[in-house]
Backbone as a printed PyTorch tensor [residue, N CA C, xyz], in Angstrom:
tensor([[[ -3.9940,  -3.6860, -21.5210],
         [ -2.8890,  -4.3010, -20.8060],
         [ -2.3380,  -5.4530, -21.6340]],

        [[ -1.1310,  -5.3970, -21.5270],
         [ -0.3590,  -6.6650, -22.2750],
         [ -0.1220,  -7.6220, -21.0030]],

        [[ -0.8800,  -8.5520, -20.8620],
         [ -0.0430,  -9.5130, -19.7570],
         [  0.9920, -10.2880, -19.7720]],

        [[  1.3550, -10.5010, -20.9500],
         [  2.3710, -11.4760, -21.2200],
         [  3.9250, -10.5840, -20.9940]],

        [[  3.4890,  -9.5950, -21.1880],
         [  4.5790,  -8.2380, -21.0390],
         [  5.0020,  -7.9280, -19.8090]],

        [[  3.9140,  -7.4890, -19.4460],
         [  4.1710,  -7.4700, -17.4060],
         [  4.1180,  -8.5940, -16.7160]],

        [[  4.5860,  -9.9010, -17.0210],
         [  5.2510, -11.1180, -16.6310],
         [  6.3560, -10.9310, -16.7130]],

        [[  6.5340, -10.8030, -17.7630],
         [  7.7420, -10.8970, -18.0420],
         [  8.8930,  -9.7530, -17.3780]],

        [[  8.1910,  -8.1990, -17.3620],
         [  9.0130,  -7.3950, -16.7960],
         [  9.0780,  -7.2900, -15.0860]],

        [[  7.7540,  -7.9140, -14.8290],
         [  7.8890,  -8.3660, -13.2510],
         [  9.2570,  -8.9930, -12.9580]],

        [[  8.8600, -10.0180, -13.9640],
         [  9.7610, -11.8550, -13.1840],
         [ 11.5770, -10.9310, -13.8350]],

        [[ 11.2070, -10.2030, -14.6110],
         [ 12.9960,  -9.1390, -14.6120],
         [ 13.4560,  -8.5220, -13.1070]],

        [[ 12.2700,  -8.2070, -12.8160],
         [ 12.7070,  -6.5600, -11.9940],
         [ 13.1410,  -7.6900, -10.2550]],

        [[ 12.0410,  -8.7050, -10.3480],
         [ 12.1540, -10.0230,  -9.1140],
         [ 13.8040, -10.3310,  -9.5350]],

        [[ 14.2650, -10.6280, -10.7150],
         [ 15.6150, -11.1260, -10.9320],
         [ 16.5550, -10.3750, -10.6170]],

        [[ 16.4320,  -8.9690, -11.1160],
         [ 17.2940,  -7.5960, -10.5510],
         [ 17.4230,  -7.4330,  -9.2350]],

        [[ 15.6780,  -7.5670,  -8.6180],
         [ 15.8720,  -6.8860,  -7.1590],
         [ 14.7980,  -7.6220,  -6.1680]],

        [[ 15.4570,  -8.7450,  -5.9580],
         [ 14.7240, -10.0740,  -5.6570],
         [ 13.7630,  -9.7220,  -4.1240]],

        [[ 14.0830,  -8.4010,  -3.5350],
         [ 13.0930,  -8.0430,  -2.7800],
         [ 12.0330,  -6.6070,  -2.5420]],

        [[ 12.1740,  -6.0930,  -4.0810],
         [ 11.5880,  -5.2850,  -4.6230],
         [ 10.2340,  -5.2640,  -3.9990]],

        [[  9.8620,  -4.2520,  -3.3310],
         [  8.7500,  -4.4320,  -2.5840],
         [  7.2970,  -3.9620,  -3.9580]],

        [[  6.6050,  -4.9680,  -3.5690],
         [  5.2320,  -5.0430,  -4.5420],
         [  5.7960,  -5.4650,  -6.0200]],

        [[  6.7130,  -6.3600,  -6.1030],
         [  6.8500,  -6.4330,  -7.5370],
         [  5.9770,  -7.8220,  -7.2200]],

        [[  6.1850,  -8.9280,  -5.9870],
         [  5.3950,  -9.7730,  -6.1910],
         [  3.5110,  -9.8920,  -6.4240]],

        [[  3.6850,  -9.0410,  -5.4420],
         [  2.3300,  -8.3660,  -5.2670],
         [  1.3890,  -8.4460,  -6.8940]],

        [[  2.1670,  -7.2310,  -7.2820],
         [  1.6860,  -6.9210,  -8.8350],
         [  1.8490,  -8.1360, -10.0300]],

        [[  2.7260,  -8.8960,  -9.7470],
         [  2.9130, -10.1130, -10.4440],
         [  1.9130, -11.1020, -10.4340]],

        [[  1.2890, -11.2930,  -8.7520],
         [ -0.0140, -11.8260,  -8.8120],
         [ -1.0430, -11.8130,  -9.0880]],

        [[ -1.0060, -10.0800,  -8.9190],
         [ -2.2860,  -9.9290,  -9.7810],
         [ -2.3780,  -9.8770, -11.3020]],

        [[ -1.7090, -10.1460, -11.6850],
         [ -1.2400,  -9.9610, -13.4500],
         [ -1.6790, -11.6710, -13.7470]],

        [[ -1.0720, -12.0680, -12.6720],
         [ -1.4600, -13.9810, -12.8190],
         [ -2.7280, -13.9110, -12.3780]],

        [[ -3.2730, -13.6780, -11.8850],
         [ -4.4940, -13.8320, -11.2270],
         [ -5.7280, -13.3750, -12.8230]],

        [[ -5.3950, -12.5070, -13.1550],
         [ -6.0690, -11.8500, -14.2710],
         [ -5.9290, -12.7670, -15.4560]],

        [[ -5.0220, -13.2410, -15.5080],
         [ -4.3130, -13.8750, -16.6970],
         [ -5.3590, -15.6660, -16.4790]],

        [[ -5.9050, -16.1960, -15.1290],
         [ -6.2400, -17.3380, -14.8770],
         [ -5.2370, -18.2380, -14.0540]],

        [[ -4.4020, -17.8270, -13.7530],
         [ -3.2020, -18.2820, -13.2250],
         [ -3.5510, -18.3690, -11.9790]],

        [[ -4.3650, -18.7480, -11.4110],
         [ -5.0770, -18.7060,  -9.4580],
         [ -4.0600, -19.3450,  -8.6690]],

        [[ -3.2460, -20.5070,  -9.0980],
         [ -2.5120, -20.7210,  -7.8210],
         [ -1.3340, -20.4600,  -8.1960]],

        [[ -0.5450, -20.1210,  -9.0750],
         [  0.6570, -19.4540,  -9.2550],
         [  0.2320, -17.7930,  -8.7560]],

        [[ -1.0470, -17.4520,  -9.3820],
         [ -1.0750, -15.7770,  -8.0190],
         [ -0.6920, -16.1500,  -6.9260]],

        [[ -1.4390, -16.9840,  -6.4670],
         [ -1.5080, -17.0150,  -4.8030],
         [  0.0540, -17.4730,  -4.1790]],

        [[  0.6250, -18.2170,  -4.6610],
         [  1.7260, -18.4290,  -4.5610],
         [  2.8080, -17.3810,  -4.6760]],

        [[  2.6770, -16.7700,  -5.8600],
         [  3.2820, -15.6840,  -5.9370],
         [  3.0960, -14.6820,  -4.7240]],

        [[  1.8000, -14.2100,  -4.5280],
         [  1.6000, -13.0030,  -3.6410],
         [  1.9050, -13.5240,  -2.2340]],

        [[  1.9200, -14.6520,  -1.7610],
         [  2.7820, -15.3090,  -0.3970],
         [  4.1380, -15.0940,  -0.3800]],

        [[  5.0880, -14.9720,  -1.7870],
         [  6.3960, -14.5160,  -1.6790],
         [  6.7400, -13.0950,  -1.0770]],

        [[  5.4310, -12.2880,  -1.1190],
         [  5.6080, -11.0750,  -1.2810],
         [  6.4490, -10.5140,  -0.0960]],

        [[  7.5920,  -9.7680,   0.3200],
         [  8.0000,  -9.8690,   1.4270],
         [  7.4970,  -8.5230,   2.6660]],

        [[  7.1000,  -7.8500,   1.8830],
         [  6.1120,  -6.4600,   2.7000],
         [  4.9660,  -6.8410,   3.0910]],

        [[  4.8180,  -7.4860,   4.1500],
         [  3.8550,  -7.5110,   4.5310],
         [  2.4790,  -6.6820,   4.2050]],

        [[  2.4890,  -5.4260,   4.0390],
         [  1.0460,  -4.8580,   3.5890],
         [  0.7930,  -5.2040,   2.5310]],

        [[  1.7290,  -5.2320,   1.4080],
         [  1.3440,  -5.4830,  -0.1020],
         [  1.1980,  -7.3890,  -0.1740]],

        [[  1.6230,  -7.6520,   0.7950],
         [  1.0370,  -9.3700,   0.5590],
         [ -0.4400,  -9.4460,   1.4100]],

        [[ -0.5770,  -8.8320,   2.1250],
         [ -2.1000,  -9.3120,   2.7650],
         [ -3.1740,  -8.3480,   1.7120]],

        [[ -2.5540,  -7.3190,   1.0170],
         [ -3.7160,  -6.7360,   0.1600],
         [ -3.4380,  -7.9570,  -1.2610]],

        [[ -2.5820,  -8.6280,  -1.3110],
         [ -2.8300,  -9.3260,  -2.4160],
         [ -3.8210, -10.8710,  -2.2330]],

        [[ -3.3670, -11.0470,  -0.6570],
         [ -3.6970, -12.4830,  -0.7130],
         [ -5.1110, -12.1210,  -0.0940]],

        [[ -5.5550, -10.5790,   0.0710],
         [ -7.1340, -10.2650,   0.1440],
         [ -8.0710, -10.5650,  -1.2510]],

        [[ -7.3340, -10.1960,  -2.3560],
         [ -8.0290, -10.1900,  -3.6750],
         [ -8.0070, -11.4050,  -4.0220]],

        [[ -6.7090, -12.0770,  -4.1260],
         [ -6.5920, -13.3360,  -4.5660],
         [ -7.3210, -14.5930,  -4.1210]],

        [[ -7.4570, -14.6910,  -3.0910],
         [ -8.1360, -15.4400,  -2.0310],
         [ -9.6340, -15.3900,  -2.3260]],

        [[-10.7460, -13.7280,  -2.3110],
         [-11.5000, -13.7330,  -2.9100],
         [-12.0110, -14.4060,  -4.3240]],

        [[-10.8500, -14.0030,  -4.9800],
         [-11.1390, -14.4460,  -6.4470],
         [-11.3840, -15.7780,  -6.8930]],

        [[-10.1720, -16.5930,  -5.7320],
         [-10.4580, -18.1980,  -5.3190],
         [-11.9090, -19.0010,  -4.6560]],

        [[-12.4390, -17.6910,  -4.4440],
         [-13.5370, -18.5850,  -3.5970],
         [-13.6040, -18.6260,  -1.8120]],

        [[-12.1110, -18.0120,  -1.3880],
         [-11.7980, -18.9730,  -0.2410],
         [-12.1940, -17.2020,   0.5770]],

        [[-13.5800, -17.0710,   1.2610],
         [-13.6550, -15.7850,   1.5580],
         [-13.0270, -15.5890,   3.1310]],

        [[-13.4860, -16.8950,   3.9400],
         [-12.7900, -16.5300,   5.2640],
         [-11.3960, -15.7940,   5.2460]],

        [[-10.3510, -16.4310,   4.3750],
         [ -9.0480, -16.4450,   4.4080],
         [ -9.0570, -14.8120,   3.6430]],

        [[ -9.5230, -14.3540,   2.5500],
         [ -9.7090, -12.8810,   1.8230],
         [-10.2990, -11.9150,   3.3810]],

        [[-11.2680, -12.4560,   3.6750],
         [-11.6090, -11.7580,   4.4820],
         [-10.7730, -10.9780,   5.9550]],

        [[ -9.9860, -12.2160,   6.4930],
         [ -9.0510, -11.8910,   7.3670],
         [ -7.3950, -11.6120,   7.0300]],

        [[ -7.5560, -11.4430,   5.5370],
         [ -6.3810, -10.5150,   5.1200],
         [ -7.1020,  -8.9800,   5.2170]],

        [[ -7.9960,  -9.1110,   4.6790],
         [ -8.3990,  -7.5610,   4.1150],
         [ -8.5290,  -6.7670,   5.6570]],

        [[ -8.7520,  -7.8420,   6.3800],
         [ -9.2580,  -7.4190,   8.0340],
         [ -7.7430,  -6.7130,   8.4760]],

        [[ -6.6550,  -7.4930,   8.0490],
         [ -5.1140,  -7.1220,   9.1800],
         [ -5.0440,  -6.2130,   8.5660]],

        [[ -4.9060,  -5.8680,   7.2440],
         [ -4.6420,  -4.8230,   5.8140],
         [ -5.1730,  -3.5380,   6.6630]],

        [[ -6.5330,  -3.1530,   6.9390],
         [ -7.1910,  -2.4900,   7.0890],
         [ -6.3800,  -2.3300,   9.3650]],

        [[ -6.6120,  -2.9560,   9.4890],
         [ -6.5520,  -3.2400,  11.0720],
         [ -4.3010,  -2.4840,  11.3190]],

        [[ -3.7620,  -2.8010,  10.7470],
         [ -2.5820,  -2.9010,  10.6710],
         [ -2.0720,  -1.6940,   9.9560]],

        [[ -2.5310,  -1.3310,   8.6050],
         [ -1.6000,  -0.2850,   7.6570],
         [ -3.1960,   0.5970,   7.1880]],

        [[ -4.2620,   0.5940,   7.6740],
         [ -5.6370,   1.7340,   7.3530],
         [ -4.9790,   2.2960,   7.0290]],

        [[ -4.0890,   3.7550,   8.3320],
         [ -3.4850,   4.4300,   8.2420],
         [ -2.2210,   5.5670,   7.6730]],

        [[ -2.4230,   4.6440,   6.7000],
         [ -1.1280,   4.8280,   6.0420],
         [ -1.3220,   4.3150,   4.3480]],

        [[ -2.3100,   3.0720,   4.4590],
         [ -2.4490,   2.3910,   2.8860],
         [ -3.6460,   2.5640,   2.5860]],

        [[ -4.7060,   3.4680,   2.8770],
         [ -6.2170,   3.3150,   2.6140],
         [ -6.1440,   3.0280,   1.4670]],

        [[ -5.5210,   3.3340,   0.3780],
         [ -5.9060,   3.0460,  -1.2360],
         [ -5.8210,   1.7740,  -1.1460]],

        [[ -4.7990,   0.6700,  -0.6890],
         [ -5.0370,  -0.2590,  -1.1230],
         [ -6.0650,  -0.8590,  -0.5680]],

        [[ -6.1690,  -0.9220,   0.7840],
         [ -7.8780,  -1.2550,   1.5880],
         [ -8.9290,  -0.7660,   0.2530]],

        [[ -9.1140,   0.1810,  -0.0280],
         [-10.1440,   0.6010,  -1.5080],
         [-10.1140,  -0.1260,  -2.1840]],

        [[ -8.8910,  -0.5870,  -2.9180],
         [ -8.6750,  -1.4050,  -4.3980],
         [ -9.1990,  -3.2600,  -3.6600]],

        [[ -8.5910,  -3.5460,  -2.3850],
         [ -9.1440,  -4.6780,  -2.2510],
         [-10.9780,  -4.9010,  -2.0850]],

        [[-11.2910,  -4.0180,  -1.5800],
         [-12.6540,  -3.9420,  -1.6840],
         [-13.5890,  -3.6630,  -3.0250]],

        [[-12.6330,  -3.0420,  -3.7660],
         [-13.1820,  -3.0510,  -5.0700],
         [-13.0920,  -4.0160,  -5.9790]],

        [[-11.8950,  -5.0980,  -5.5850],
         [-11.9240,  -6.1150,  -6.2400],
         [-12.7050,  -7.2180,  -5.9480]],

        [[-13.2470,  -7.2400,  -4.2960],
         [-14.0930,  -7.7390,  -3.9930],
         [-15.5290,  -7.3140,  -4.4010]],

        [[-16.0210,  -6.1290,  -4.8510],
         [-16.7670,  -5.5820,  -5.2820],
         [-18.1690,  -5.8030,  -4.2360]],

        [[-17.1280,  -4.4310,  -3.2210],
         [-18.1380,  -3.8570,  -2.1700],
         [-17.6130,  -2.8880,  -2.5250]],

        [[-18.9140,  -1.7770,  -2.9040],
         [-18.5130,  -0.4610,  -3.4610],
         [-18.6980,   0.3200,  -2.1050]],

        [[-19.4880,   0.0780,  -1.3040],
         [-19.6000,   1.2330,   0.0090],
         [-18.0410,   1.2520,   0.7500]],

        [[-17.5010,  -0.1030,   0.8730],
         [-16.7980,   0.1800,   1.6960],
         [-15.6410,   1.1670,   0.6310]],

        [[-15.4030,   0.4760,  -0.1500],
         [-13.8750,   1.0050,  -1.2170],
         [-14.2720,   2.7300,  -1.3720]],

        [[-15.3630,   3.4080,  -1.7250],
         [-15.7310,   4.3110,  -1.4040],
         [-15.2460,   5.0980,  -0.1380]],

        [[-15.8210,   3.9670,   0.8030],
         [-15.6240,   4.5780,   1.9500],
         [-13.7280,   5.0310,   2.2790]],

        [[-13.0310,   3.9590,   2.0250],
         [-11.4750,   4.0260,   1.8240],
         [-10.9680,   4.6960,   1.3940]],

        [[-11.8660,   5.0560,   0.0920],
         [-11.1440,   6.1730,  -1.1120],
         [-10.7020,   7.5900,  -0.3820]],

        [[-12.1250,   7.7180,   0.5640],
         [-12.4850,   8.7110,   1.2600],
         [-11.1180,   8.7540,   1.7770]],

        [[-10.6570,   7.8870,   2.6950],
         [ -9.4550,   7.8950,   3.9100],
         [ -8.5660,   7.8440,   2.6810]],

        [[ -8.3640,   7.9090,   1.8790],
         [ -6.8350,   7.6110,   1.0920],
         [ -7.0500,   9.1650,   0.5540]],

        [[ -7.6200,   9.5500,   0.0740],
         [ -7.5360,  10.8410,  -0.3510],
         [ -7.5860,  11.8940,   0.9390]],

        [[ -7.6210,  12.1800,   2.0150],
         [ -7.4890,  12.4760,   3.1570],
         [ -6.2690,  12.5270,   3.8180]],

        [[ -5.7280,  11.1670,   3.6120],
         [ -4.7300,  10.4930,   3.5940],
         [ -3.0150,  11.2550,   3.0140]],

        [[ -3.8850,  11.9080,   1.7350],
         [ -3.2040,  11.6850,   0.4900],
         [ -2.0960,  10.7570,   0.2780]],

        [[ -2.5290,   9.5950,   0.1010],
         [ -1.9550,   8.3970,   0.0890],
         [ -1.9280,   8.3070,  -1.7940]],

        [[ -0.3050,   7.9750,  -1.9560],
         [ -0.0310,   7.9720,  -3.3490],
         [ -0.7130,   7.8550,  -4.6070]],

        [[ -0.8020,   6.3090,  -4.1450],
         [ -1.7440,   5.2300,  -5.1310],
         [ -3.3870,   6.1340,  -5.1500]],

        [[ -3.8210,   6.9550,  -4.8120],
         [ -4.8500,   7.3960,  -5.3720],
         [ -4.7630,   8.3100,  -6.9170]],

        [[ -3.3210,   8.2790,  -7.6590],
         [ -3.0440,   8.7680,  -8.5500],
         [ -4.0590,   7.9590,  -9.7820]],

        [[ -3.6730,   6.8860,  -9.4150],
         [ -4.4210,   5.4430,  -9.9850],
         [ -5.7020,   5.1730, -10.2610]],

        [[ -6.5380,   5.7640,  -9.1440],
         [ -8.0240,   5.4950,  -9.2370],
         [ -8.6110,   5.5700, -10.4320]],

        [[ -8.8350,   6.6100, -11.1690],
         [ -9.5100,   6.4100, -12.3580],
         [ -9.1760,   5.5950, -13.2550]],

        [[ -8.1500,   4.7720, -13.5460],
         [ -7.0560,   4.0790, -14.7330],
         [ -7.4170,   2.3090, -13.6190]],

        [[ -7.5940,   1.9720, -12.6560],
         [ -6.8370,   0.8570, -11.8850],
         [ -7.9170,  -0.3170, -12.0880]],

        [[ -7.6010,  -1.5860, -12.6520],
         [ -8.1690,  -1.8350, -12.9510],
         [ -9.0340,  -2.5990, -11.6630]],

        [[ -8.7980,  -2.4060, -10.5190],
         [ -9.5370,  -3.6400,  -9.5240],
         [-10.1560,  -2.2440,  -9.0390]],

        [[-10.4900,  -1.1020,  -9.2910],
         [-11.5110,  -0.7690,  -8.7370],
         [-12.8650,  -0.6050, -10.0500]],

        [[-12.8780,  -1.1600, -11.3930],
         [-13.7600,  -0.7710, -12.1290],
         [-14.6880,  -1.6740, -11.6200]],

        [[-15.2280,  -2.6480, -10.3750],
         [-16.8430,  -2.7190, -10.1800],
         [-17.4780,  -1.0240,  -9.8200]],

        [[-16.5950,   0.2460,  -9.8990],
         [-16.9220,   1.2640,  -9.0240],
         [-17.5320,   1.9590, -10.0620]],

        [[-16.9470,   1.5180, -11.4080],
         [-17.4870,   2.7900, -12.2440],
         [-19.0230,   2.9880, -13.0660]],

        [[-19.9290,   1.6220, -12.2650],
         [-20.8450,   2.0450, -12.5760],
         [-22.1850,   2.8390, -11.6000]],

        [[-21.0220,   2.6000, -10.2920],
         [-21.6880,   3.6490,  -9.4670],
         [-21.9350,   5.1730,  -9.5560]],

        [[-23.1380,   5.6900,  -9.0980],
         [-23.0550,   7.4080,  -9.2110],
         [-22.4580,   8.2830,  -8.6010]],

        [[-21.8450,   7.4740,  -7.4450],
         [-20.6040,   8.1790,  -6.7080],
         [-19.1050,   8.3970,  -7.2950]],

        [[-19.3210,   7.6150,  -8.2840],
         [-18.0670,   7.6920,  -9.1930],
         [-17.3300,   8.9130,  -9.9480]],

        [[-18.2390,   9.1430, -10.2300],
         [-17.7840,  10.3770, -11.2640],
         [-17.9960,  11.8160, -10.3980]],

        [[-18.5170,  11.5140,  -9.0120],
         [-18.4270,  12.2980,  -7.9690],
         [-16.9620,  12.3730,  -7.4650]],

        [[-16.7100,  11.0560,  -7.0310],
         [-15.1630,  11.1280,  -6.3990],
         [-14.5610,  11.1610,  -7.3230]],

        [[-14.2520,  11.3970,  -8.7440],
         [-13.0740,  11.2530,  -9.8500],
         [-13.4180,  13.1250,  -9.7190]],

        [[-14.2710,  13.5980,  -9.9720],
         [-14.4310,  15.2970,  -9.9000],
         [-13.2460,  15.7950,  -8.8350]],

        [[-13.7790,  15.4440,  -7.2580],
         [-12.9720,  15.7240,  -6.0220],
         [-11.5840,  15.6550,  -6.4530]],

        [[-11.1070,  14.4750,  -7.4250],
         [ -9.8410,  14.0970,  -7.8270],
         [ -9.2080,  14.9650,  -8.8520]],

        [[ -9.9010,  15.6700,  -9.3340],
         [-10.2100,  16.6080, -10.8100],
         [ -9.8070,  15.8080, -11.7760]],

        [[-10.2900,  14.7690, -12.0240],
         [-10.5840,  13.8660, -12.9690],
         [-11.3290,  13.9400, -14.1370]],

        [[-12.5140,  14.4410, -13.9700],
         [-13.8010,  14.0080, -14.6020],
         [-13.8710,  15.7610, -14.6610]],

        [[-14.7390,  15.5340, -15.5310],
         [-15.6580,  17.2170, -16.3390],
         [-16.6190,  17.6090, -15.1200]]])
């Protein structure tokens, strides 16, 4: 990943299409990765889709330390859009690095067939997963893996 790159083409696409849903989202986590903790968090509060800001300010929040507040995002995330977003419920849990549950999500997103499971093998907030043995189980199901 180039981060300095996907700043930059974020903070474009925010200038083009200032309510581009998940461009903030993804911007935070690019800051967040980068060390940038309260410009993420800041950022992912702009976010104006509600699902893609409570799955951001689930990771981000974690990553901060601040678990109550991660926790009762990941809670509405899950409570609010399960249905419809299991992948991202997965990816926040994987960034939190609880592999049962994100597992468990993967399950409902591929069920689901919810988009963003295109992603799984490549993404980077679910690699606490890949040193699990369920891994290369669910990338098979995905026809991923050999």
């Amino acid at each position: 990943m180039r981060p300095a790159e996907a700043v930059a083409a974020l903070r474009k696409a925010l200038e083009l299409a200032p309510q581009y849903a998940a461009a903030h989202t993804w911007l935070s986590i690019v800051l967040l990765e980068q060390g940038r903790n309260d410009e993420a968090l800041a950022e992912a509060l702009q976010e104006p889709e509600e699902w893609w800001r409570l799955f951001a300010v689930a990771v981000i929040q974690h990553a901060l330390g601040h678990q109550a507040e991660s926790d009762q995002a990941l809670h509405e995330l899950a409570e609010r859009y399960g249905d419809v977003g299991a992948y991202r419920v997965a990816q926040a849990h994987g960034a939190r690095v609880e592999v049962a549950p994100a597992f468990e999500w993967l399950e409902r997103a591929l069920t689901q067939r919810d988009p963003g499971i295109f992603w799984t093998e490549v993404h980077p907030l679910l690699q606490s997963l890949h040193t699990d043995p369920q891994w290369d189980i669910f990338l098979r199901k995905l026809g991923f893996a050999d």
